[in-house]
N, C-alpha and C positions, 0 to 999 in steps of 0.2 A: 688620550681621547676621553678615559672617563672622566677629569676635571674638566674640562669643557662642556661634556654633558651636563653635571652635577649643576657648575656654575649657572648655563643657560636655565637651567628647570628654577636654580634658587632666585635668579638676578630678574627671569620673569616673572614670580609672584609677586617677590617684593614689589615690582614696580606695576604689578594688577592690583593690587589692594591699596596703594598706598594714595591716599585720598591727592583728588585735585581735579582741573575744569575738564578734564575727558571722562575720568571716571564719574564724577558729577552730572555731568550729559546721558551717559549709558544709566545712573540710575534715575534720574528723572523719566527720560524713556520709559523703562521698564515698570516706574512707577503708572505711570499715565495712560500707556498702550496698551500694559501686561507683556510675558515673556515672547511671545511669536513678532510680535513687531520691531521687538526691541533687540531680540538674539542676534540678528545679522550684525548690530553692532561690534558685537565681538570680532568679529572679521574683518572691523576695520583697520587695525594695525598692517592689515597686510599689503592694504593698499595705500595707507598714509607714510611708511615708512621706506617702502624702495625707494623712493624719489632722497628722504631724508639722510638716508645710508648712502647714496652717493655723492649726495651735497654736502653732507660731515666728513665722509672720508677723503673727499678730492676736495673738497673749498673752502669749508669750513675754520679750517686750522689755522687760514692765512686772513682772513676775513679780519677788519675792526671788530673791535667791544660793540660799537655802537648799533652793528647788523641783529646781535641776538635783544638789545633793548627797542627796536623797531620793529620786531619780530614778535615782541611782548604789546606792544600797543594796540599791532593788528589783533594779537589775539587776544586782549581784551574788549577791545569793539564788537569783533565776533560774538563774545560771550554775552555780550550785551544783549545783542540782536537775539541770539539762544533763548536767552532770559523774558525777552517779552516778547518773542513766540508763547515760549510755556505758558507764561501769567494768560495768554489769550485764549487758550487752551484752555484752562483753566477759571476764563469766567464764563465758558458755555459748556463748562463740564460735563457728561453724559457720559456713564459707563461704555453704553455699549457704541455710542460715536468716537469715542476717543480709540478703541482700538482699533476703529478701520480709518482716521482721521490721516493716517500716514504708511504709504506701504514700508514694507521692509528693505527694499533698496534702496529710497529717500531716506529713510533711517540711518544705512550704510555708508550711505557718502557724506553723509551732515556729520554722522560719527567722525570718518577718516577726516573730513575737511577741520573737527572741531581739534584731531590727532595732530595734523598737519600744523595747524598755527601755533601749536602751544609748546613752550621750550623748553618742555621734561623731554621729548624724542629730541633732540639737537646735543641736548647736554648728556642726555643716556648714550646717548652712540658717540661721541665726541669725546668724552670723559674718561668711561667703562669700557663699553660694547665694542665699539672702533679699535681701541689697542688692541684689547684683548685680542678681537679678531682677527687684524692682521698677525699678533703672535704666534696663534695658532698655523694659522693659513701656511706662512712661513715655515711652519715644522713640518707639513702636515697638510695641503687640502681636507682633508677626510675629520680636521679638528676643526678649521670653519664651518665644515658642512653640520657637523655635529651638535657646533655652538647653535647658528641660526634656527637650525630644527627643535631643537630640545626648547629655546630661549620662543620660540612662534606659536609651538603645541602650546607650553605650559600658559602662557600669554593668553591665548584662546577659550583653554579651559577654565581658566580663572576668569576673566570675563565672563562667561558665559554662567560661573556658577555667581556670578554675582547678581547678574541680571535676573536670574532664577529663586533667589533669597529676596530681593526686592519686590519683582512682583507677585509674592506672594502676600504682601501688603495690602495687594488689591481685593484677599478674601475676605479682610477683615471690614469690608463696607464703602459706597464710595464717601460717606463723609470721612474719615480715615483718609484714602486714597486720596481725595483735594487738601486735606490737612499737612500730606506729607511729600505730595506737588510744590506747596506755595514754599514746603523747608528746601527741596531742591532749587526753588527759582531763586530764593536766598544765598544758596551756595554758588546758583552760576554766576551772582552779580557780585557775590565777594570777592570769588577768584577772579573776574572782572576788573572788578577795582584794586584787587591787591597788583594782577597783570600789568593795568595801567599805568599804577604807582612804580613798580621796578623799571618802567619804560620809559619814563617823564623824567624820574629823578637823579636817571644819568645825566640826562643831556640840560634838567636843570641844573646842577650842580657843574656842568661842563661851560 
């Protein structure tokens, strides 16, 4: 049981820090609203991923190549759409409007929806997350349970501490703060374009 825990606490940080169009989304947020608007974000995993975890472990595996490169175009479009949200945001900028510009449950489901389209959860649970889990389960209930929980806390807290290191950017001024808006709307529209690039270039080359 304790390699399961261990794993889940290490397999979710790595995959909280490790840069791309969700975590991109949660610090722009955090940039633009400050932390209270933005923190429910972290909680999005919880609801972008049940639907995920059942669709990688029962469909997934039999699926075409070509589901996860349509899967990538949707969620480059998306990021699109993200992207100039923000920039709009950002040319009526106002400190104290932008925090109340979005509640915290719009937050939360734009989060889980931005979770949902983007194929690091398809290929984390698919790849990693999935066997493992079944191996455990298989030994053991009490080692799935273990994994999911240890792999969801740590997942949570790491988000949350990220969002929290981010908007504190916002005490350094709002020139600063729009300065480091427009570097986020850069990032959603590269991961965007790189999205749509791995999702085209299948099925050009096919």
């Amino acid at each position: 049981m304790l390699a399961y825990l261990i794993f889940g606490i290490t397999y979710a940080f790595a995959a909280a820090v490790q840069p791309g169009p969700f975590q991109t989304y949660i610090i722009s947020q955090a940039l633009s609203k400050g932390w209270k608007p933005a923190l429910p974000a972290a909680f999005a995993p919880l609801l972008s991923d049940a639907p995920i975890i059942i669709l990688v472990l029962i469909f997934l595996s039999n699926v075409s190549e070509s589901f996860i490169h349509v899967l990538q175009i949707g969620g480059g479009l998306f990021l699109l759409f993200l992207a100039y949200n923000t920039y709009k945001t950002w040319q009526i900028y106002d400190e104290t409007e932008a925090v109340k510009a979005q509640s915290g449950k719009k937050t939360l489901f734009k989060a889980a929806f931005v979770n949902l389209l983007g194929p690091g959860p398809y290929l984390g649970w698919s790849l990693v997350m999935g066997p493992f889990l079944l191996e455990g389960w298989r030994k053991a209930p009490i080692n799935g349970i273990v994994l999911v929980a240890a792999f969801y806390t740590t997942m949570i807290i790491s988000l949350a501490g990220i969002i929290f290191i981010f908007a504190s950017a916002r005490k350094l001024g709002p020139r600063v703060t729009r300065i480091t808006v427009i570097i986020s709307i850069i990032g959603l529209v590269g991961f965007a374009f790189y999205e749509l690039w791995l999702g085209s270039v299948y099925f050009i080359k096919g």
